[in-house]
PDBQT receptor file of N, H, CA, C and O in Angstrom, charges set to zero:
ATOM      1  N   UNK A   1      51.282 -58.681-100.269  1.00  0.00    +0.000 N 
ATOM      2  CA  UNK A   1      50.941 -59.923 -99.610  1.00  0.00    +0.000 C 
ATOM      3  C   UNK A   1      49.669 -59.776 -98.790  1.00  0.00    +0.000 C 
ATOM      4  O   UNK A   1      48.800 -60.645 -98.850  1.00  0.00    +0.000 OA
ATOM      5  N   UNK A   2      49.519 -58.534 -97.910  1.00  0.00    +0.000 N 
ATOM      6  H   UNK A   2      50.225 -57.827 -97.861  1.00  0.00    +0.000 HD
ATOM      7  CA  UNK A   2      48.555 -58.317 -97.102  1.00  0.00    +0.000 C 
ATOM      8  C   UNK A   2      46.967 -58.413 -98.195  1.00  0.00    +0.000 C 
ATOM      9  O   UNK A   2      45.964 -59.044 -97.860  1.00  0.00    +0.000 OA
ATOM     10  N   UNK A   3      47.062 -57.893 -99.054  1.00  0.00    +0.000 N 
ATOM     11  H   UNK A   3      47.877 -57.381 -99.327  1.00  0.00    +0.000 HD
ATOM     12  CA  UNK A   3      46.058 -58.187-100.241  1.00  0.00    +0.000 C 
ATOM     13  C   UNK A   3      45.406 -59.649-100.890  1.00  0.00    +0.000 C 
ATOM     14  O   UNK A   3      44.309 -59.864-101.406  1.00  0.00    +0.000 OA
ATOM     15  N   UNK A   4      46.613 -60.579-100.622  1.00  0.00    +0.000 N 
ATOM     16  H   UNK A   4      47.504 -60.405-100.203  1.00  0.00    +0.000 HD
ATOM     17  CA  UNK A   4      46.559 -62.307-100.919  1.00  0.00    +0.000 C 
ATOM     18  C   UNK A   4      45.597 -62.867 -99.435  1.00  0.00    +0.000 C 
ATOM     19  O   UNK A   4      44.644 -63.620 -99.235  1.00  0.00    +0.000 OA
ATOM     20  N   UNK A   5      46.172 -62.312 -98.910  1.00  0.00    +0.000 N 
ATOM     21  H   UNK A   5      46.946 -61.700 -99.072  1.00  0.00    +0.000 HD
ATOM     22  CA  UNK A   5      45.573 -62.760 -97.075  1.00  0.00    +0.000 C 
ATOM     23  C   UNK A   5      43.678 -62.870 -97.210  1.00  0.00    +0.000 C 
ATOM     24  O   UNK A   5      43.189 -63.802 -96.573  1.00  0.00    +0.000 OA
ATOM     25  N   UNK A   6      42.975 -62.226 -97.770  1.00  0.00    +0.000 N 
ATOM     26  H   UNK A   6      43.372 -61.468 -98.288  1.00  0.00    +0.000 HD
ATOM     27  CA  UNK A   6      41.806 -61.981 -97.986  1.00  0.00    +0.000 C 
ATOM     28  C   UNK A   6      41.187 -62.932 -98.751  1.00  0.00    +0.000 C 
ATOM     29  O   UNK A   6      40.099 -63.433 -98.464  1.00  0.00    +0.000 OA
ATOM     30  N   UNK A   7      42.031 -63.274 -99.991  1.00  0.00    +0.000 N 
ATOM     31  H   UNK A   7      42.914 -62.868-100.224  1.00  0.00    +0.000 HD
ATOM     32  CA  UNK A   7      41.636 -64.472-100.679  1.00  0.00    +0.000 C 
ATOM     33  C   UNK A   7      41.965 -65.995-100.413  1.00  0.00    +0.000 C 
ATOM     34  O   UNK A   7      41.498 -66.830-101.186  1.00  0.00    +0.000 OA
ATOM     35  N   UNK A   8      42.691 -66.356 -99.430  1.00  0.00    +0.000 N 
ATOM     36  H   UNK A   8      43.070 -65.677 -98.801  1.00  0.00    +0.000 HD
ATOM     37  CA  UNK A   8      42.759 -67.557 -98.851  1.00  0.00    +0.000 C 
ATOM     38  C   UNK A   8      42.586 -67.845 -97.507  1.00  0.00    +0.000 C 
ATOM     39  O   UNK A   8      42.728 -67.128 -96.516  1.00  0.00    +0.000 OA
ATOM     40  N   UNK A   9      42.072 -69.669 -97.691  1.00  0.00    +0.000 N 
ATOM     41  H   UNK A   9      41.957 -70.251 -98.496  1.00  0.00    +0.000 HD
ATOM     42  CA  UNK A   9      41.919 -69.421 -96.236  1.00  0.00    +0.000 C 
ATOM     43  C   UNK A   9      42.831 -69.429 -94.885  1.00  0.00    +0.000 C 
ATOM     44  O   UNK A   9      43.936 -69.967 -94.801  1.00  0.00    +0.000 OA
ATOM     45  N   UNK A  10      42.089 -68.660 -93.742  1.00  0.00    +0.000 N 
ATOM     46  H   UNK A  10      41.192 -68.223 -93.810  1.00  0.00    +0.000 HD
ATOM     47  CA  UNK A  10      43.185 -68.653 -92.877  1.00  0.00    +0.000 C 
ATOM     48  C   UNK A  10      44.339 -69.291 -92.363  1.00  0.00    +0.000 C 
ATOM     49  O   UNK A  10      45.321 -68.737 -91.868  1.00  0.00    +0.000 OA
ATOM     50  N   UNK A  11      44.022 -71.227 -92.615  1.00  0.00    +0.000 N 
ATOM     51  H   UNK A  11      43.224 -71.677 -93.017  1.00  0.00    +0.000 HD
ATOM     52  CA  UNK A  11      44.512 -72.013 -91.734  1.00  0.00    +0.000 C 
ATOM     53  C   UNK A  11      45.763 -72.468 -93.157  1.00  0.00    +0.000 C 
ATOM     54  O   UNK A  11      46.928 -72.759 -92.883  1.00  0.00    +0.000 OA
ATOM     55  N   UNK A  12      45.382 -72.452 -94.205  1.00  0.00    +0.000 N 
ATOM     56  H   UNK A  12      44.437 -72.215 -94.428  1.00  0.00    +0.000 HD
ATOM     57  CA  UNK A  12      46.185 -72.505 -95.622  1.00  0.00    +0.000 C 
ATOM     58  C   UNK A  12      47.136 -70.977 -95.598  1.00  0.00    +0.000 C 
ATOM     59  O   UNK A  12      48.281 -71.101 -96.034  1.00  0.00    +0.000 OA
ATOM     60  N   UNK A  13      46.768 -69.715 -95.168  1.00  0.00    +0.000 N 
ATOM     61  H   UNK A  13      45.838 -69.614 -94.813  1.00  0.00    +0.000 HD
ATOM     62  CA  UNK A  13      47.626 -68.666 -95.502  1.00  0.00    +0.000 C 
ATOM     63  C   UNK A  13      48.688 -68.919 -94.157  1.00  0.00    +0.000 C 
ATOM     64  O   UNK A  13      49.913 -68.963 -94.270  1.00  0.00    +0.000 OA
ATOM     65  N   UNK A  14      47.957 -69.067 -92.907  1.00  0.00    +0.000 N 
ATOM     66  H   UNK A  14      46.961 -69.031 -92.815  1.00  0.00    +0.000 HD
ATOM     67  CA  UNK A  14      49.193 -69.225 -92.344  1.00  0.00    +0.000 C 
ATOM     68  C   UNK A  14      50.486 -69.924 -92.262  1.00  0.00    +0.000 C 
ATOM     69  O   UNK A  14      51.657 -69.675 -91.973  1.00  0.00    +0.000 OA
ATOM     70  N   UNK A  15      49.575 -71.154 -92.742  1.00  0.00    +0.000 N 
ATOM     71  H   UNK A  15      48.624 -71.356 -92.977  1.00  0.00    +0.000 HD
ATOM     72  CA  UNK A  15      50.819 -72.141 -93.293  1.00  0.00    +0.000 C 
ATOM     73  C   UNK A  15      51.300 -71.520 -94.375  1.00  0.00    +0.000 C 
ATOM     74  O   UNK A  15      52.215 -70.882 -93.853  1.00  0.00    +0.000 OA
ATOM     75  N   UNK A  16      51.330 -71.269 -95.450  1.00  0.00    +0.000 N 
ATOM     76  H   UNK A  16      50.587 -71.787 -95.873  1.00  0.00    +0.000 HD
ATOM     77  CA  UNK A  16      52.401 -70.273 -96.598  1.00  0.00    +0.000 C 
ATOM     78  C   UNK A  16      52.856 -69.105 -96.579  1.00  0.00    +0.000 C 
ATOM     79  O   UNK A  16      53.893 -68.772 -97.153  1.00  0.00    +0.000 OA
ATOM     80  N   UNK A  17      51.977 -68.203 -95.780  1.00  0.00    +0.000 N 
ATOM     81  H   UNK A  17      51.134 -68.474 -95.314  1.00  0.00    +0.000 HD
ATOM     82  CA  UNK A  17      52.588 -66.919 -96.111  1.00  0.00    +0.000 C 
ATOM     83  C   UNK A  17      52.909 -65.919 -94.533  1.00  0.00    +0.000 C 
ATOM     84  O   UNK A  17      53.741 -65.014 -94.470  1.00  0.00    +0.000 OA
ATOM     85  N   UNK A  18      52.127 -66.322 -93.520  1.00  0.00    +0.000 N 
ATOM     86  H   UNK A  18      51.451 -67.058 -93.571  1.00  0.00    +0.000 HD
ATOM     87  CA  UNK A  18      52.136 -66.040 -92.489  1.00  0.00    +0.000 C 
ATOM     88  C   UNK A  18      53.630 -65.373 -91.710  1.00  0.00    +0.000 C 
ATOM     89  O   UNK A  18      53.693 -64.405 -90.953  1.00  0.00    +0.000 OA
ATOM     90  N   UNK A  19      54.619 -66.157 -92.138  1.00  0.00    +0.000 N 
ATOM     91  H   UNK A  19      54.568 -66.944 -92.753  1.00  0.00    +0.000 HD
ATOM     92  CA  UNK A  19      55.745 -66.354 -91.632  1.00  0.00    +0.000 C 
ATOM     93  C   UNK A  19      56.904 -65.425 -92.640  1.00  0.00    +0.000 C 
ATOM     94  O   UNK A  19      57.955 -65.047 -92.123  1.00  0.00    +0.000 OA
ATOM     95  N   UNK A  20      56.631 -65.150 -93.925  1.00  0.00    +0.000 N 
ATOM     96  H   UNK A  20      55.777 -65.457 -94.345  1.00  0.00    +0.000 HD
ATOM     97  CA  UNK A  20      57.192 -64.281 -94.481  1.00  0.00    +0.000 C 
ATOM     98  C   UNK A  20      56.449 -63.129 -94.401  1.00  0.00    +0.000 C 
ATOM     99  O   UNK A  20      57.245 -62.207 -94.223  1.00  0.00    +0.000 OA
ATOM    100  N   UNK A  21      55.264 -62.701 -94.446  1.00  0.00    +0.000 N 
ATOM    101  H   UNK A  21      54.618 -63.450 -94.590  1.00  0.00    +0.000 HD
ATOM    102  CA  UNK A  21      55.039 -61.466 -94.084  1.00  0.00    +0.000 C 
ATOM    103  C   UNK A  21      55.314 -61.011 -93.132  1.00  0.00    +0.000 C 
ATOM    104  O   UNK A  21      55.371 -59.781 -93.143  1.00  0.00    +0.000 OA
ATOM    105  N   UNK A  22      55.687 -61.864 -91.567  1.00  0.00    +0.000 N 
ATOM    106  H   UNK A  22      55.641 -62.863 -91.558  1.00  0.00    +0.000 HD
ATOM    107  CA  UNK A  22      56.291 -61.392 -90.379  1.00  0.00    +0.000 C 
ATOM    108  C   UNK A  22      57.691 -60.642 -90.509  1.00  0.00    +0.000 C 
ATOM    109  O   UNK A  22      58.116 -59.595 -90.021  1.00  0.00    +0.000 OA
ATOM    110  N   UNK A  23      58.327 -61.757 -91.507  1.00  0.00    +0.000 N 
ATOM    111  H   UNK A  23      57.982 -62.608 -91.903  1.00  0.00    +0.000 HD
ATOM    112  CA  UNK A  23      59.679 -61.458 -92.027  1.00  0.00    +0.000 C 
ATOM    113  C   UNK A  23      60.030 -59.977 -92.756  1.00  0.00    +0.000 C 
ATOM    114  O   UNK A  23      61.038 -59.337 -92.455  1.00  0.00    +0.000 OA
ATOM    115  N   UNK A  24      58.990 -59.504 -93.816  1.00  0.00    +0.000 N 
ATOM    116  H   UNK A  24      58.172 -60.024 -94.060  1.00  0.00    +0.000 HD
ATOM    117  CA  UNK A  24      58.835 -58.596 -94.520  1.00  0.00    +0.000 C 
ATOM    118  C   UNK A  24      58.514 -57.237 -93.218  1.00  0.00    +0.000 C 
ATOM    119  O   UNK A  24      59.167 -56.193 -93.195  1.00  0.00    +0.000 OA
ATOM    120  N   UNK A  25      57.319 -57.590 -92.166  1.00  0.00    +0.000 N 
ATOM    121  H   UNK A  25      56.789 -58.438 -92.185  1.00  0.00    +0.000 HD
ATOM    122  CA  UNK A  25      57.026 -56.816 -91.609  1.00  0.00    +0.000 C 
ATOM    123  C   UNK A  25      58.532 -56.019 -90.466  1.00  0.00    +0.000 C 
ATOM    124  O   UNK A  25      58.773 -54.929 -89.947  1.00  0.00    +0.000 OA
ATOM    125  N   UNK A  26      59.003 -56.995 -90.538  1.00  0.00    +0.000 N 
ATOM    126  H   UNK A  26      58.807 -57.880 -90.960  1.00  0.00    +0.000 HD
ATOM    127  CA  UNK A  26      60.050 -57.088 -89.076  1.00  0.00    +0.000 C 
ATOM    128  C   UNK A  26      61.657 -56.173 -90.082  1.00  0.00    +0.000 C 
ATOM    129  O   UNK A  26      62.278 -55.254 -89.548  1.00  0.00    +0.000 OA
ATOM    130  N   UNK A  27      61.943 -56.605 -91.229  1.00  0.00    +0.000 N 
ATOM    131  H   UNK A  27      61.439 -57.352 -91.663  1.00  0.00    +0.000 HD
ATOM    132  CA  UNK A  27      62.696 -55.595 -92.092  1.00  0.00    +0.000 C 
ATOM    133  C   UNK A  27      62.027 -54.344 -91.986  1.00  0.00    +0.000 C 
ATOM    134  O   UNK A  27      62.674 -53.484 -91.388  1.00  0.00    +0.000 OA
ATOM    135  N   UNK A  28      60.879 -54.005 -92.414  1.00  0.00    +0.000 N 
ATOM    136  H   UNK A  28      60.353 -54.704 -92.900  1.00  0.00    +0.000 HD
ATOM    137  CA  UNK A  28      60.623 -52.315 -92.796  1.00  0.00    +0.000 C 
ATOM    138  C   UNK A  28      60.687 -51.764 -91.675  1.00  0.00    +0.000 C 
ATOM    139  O   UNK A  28      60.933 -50.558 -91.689  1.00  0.00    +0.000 OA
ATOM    140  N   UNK A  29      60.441 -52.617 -90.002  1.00  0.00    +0.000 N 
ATOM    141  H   UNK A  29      60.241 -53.596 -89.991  1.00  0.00    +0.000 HD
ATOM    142  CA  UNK A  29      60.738 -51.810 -88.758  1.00  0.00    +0.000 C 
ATOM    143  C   UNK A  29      62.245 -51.464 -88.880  1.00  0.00    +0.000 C 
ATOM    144  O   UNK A  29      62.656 -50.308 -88.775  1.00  0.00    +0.000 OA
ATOM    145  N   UNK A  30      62.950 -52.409 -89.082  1.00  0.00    +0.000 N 
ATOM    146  H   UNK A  30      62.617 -53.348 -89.167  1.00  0.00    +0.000 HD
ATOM    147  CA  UNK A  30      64.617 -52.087 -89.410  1.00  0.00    +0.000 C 
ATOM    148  C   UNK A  30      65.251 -50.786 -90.379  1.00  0.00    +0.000 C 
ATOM    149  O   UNK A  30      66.102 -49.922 -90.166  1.00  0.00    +0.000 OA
ATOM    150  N   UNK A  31      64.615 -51.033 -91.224  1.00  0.00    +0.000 N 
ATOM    151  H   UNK A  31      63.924 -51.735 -91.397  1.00  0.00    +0.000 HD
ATOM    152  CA  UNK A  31      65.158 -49.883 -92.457  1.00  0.00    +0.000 C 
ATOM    153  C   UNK A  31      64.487 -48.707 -91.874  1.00  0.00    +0.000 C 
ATOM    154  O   UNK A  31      65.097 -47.639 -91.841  1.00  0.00    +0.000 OA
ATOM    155  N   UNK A  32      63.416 -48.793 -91.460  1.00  0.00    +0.000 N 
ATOM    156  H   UNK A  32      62.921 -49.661 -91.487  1.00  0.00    +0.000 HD
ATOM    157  CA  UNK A  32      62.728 -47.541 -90.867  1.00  0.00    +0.000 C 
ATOM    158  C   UNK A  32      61.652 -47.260 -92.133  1.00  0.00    +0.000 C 
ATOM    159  O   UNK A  32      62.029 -46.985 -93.272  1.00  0.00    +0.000 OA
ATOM    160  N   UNK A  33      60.179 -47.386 -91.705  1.00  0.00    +0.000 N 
ATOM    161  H   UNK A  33      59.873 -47.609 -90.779  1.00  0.00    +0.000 HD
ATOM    162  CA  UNK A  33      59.465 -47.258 -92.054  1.00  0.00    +0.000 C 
ATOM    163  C   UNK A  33      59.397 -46.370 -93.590  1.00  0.00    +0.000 C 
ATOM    164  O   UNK A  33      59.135 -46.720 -94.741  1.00  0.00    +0.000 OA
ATOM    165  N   UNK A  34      59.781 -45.030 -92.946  1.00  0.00    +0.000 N 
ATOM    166  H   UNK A  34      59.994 -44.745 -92.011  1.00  0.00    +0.000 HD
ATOM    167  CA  UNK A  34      59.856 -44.029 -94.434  1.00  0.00    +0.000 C 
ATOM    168  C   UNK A  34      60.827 -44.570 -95.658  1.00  0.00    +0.000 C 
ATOM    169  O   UNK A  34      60.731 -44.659 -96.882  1.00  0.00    +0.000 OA
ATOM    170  N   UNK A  35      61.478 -44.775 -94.995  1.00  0.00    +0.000 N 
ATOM    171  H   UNK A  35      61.556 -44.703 -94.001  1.00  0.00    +0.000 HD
ATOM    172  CA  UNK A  35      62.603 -45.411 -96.113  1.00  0.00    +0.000 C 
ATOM    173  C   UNK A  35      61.651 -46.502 -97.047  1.00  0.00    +0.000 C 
ATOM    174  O   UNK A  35      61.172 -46.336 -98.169  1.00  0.00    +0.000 OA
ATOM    175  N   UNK A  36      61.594 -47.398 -96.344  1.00  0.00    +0.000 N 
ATOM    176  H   UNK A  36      61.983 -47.532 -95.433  1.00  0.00    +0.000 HD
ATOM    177  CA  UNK A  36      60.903 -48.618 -97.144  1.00  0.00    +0.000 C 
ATOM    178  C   UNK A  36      59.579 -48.103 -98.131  1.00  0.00    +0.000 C 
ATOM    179  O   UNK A  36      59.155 -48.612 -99.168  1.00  0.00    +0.000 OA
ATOM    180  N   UNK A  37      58.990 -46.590 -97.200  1.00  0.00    +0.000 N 
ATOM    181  H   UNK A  37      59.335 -46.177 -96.357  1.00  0.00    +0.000 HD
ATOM    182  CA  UNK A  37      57.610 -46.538 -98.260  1.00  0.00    +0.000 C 
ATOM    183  C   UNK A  37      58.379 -45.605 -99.421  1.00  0.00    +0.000 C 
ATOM    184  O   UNK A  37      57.750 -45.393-100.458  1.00  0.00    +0.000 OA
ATOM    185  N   UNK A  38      59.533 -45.122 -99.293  1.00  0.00    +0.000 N 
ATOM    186  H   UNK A  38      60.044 -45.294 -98.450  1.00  0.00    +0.000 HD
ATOM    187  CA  UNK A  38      60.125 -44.439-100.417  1.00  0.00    +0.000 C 
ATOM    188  C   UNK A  38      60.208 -45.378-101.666  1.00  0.00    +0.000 C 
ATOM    189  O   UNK A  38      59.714 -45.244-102.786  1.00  0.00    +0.000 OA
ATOM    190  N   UNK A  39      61.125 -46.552-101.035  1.00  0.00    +0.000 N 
ATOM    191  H   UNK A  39      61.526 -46.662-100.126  1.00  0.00    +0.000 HD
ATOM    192  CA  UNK A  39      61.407 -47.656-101.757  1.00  0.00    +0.000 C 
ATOM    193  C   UNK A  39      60.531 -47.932-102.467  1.00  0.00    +0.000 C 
ATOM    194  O   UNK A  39      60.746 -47.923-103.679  1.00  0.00    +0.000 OA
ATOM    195  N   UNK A  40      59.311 -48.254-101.989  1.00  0.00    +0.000 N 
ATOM    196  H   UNK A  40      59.136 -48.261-101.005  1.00  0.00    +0.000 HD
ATOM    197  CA  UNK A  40      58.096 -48.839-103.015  1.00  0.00    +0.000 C 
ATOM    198  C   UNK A  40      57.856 -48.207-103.844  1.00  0.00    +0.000 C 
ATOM    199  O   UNK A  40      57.573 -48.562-104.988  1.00  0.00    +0.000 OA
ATOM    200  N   UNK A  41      57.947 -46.841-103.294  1.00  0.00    +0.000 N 
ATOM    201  H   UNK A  41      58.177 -46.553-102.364  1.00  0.00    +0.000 HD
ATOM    202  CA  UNK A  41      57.395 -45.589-104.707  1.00  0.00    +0.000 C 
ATOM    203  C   UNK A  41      58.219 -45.766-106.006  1.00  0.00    +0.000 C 
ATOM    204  O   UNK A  41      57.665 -45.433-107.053  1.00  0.00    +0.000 OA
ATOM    205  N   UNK A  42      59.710 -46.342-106.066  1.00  0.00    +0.000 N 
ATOM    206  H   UNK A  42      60.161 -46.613-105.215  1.00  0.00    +0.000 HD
ATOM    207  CA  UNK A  42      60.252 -46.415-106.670  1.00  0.00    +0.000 C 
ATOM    208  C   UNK A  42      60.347 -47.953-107.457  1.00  0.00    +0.000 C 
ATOM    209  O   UNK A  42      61.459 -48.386-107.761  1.00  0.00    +0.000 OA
ATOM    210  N   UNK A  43      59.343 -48.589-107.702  1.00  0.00    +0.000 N 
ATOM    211  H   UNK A  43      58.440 -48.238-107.455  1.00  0.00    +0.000 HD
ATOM    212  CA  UNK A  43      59.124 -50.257-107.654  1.00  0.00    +0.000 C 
ATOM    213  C   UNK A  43      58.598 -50.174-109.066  1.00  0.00    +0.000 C 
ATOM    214  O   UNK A  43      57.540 -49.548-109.143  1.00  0.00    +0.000 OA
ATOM    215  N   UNK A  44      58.970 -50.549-109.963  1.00  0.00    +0.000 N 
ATOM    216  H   UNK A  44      59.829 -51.057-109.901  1.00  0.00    +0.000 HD
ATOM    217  CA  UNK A  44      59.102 -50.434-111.281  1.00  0.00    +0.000 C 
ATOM    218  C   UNK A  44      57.876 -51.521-111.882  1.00  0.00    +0.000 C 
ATOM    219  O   UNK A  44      57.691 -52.501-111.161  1.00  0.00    +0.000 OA
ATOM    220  N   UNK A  45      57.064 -51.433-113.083  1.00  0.00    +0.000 N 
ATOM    221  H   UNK A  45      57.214 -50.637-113.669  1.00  0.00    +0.000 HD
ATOM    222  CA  UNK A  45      56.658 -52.780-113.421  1.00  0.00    +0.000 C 
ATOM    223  C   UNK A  45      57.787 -53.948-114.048  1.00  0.00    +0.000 C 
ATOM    224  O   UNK A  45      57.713 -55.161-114.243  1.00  0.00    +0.000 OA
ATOM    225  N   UNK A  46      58.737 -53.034-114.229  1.00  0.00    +0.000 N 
ATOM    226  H   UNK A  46      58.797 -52.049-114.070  1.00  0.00    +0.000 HD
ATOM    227  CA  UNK A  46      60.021 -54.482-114.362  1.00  0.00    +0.000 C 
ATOM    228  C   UNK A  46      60.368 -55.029-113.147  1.00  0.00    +0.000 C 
ATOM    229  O   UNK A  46      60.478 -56.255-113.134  1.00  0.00    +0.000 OA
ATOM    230  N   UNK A  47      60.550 -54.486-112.218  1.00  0.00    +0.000 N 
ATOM    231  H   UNK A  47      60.460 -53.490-112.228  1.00  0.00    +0.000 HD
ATOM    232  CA  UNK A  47      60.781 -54.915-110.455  1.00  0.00    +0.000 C 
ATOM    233  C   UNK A  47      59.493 -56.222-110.576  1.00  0.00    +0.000 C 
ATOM    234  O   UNK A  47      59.739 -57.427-110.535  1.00  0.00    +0.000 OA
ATOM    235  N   UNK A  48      58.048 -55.571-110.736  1.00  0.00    +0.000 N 
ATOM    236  H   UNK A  48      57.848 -54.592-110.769  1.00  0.00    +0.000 HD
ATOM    237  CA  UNK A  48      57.137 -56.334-110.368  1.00  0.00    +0.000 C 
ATOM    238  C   UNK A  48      56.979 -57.827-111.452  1.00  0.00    +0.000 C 
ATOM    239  O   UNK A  48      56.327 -58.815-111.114  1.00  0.00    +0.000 OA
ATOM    240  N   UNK A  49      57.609 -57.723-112.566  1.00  0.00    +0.000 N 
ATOM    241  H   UNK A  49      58.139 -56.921-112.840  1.00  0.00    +0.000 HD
ATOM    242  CA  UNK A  49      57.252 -58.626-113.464  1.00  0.00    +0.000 C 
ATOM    243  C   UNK A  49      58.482 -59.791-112.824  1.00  0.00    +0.000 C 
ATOM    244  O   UNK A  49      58.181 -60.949-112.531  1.00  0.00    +0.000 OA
ATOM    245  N   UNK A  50      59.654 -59.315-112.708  1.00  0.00    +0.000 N 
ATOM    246  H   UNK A  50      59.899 -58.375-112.946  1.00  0.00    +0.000 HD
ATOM    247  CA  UNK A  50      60.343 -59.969-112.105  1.00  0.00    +0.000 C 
ATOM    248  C   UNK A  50      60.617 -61.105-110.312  1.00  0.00    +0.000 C 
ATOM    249  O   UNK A  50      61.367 -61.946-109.817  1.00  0.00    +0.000 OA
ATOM    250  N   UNK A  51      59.290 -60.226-109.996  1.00  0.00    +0.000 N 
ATOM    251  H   UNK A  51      58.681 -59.543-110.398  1.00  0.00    +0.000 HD
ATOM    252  CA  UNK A  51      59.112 -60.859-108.589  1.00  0.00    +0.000 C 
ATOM    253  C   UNK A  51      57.899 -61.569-108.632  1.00  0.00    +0.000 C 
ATOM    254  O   UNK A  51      57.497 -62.204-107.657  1.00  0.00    +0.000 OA
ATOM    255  N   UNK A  52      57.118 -61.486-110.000  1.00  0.00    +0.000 N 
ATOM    256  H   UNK A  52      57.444 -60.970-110.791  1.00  0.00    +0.000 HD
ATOM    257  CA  UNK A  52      55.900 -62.345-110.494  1.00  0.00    +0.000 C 
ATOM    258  C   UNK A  52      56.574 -64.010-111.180  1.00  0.00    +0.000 C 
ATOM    259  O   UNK A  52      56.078 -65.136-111.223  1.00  0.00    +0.000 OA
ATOM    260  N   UNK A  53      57.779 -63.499-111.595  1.00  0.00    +0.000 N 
ATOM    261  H   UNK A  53      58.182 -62.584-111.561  1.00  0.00    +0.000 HD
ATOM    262  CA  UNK A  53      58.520 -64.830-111.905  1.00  0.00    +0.000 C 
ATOM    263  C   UNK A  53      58.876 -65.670-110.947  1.00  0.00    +0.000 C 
ATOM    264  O   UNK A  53      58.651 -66.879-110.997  1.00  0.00    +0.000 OA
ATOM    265  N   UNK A  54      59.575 -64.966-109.822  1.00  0.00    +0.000 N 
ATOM    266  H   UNK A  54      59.758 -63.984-109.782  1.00  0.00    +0.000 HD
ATOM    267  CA  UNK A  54      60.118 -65.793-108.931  1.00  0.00    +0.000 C 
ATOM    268  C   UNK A  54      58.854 -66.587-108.002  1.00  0.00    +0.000 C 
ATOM    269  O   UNK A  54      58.745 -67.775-107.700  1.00  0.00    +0.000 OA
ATOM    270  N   UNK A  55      58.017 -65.472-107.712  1.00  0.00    +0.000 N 
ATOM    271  H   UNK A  55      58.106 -64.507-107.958  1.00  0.00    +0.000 HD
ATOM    272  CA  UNK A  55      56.541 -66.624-107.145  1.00  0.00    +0.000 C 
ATOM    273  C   UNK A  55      56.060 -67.767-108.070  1.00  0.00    +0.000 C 
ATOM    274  O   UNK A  55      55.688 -68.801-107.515  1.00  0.00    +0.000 OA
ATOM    275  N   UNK A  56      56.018 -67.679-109.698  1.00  0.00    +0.000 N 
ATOM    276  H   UNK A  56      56.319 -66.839-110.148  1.00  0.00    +0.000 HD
ATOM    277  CA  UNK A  56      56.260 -68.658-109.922  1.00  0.00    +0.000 C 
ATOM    278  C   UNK A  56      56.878 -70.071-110.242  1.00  0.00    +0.000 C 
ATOM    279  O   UNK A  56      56.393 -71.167-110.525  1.00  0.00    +0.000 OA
ATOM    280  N   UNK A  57      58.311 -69.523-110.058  1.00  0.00    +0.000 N 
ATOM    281  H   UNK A  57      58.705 -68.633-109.828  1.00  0.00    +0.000 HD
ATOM    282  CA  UNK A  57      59.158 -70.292-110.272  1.00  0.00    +0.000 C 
ATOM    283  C   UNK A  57      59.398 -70.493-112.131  1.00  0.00    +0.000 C 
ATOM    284  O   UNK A  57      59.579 -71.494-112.825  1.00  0.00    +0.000 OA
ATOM    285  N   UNK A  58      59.295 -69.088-112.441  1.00  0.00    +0.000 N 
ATOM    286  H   UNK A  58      59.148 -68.275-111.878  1.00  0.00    +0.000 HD
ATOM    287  CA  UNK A  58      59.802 -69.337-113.910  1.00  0.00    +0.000 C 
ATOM    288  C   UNK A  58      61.028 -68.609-114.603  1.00  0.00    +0.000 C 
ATOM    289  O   UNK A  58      61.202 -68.466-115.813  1.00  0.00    +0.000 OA
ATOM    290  N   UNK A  59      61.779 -68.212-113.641  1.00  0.00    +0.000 N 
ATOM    291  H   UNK A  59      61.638 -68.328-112.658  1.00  0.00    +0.000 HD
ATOM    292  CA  UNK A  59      63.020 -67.644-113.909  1.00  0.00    +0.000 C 
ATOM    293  C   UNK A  59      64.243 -69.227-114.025  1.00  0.00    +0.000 C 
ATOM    294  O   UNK A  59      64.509 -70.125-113.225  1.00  0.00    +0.000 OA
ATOM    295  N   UNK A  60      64.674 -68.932-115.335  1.00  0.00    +0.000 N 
ATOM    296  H   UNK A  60      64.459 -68.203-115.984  1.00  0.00    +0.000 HD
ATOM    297  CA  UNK A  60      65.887 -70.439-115.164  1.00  0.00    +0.000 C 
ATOM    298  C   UNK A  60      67.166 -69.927-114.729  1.00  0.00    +0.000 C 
ATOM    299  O   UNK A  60      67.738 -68.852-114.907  1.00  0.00    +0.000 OA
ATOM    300  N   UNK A  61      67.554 -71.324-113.914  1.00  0.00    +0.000 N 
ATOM    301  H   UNK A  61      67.090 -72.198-113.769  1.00  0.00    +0.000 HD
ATOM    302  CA  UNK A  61      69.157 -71.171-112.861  1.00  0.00    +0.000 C 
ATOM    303  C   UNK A  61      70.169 -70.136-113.635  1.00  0.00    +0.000 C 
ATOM    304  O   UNK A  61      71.271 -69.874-113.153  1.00  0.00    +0.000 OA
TER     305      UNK A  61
């Protein structure tokens, strides 16, 4: 997400994304930092193709 932040503008990202990256940020303090960067290491391109669906909304009910 921190990567999207660069390509839009400020007053448009805060309104969309601002508020879940807080969300995202405020979990990995919880799980504890290492943990979460373990996690990623383990983030599959099926993980990622699947969370490319849901941003678009093309996974059916």
């Amino acid at each position: 997400m921190i990567s999207l932040r660069s390509t839009w503008p400020e007053k448009l990202w805060r309104k969309r994304w601002d508020e879940h990256l807080q969300r995202l940020d405020d979990l990995r303090t919880k799980v504890n930092e290492n943990t979460w960067d373990a996690a990623l290491g383990r983030v599959t391109d099926h993980d990622r193709m699947i969370i490319d669906h849901l941003l678009k909304g093309d996974l059916a009910p």
